[in-house]
C-alpha positions as CSV (number, residue, x, y, z in Angstrom):
1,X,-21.7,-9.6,-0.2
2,X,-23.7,-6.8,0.7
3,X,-23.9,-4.4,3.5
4,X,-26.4,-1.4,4.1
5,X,-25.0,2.3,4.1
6,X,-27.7,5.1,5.0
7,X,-30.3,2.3,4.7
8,X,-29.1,1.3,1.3
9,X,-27.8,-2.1,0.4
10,X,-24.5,-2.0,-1.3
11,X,-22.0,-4.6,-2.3
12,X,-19.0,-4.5,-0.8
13,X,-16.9,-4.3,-4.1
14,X,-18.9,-1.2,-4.5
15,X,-17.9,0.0,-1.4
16,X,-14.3,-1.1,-1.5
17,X,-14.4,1.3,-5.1
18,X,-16.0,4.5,-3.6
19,X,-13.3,4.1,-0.6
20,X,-10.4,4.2,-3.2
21,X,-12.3,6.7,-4.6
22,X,-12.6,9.2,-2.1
23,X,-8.5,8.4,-1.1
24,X,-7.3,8.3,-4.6
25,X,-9.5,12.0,-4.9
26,X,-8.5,14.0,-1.8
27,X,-4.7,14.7,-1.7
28,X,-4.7,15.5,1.9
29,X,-6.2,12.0,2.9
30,X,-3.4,10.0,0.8
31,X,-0.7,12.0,2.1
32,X,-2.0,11.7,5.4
33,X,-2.3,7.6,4.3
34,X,1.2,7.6,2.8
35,X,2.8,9.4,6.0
36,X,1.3,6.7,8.7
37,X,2.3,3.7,6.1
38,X,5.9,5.7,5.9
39,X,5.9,6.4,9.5
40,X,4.9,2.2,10.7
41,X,7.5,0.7,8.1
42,X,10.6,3.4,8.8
43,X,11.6,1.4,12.1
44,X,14.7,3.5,12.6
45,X,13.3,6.9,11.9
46,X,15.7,7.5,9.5
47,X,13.5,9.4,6.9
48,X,13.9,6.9,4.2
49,X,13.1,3.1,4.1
50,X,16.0,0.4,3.2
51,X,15.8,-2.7,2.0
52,X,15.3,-4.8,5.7
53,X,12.8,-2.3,6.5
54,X,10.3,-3.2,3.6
55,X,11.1,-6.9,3.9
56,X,10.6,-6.9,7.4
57,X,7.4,-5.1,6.8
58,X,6.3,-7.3,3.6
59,X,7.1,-10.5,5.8
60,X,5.1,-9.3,9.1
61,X,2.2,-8.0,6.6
62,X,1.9,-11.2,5.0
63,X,1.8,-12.9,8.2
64,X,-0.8,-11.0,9.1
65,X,-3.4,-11.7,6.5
66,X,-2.8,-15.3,6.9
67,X,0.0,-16.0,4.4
68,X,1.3,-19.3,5.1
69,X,4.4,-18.5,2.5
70,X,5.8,-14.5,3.2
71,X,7.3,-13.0,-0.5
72,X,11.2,-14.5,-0.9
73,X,13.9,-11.7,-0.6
74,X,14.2,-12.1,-4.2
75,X,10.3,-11.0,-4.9
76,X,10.7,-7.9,-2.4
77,X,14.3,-6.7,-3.6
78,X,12.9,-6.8,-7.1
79,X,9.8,-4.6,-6.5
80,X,12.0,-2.7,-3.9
81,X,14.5,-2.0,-7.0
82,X,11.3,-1.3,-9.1
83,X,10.4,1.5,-6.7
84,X,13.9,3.0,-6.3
85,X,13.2,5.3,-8.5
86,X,16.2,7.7,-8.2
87,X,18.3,3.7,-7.2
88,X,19.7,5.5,-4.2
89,X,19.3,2.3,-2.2
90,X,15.9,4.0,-0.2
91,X,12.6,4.7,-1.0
92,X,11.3,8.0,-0.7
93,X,7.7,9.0,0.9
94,X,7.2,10.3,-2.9
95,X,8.5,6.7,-4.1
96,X,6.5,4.7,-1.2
97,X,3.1,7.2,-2.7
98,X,3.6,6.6,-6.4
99,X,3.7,2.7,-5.0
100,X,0.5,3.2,-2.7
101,X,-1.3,4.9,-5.7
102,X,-0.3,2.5,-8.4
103,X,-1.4,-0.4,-6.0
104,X,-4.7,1.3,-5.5
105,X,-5.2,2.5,-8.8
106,X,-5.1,-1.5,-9.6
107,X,-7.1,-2.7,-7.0
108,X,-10.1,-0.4,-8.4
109,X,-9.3,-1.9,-11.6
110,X,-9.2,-5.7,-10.3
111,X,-12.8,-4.4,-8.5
112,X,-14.4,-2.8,-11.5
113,X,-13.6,-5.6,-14.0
């Protein structure tokens, strides 16, 4: 696939790279990233994100991209408990970032290779 950015043809892996990129490098954009993502999953405003709250939004977020099987409970509580660094039951903003930059970190990789 390719698409043209300031009359130049790129691919969209390429793209898809320099957007990481330019999130990954500018620590006011991934907080920024990281607080609305915190912000949409903590339904009941509570500062911190439970268990429920991350399935509910793994399940809804698989729906959305056309998922015909969500993740099972089991798949979520494990990366849930993964995440948990501190295993106070809740995930951090801090947590939820070191998440959001590990999985972007990867999907550069995944894109590069």
């Amino acid at each position: 696939y390719q698409r043209r950015v300031h009359g130049i043809r790129m691919d969209h892996k390429k793209v898809a790279v320099e957007a990481i990129n330019k999130i990954l490098s500018n620590p006011k954009m991934f907080d920024a990233m990281v607080e609305k993502l915190f912000s949409i999953i903590d339904k009941d405003k509570s500062g911190s994100l439970d268990l429920n709250e991350i399935e509910e939004f793994m399940t809804t977020s698989a729906a959305s991209m056309g998922m015909s099987t969500p993740p099972s409970r089991e798949s979520i509580k494990a990366m849930f408990d993964k995440l948990d660094v501190n295993k106070d039951k809740m995930l951090s903003k801090e947590e939820l970032g070191a998440f959001v930059r590990s999985m972007l970190e990867e999907q550069k990789k995944s894109l590069e290779a």
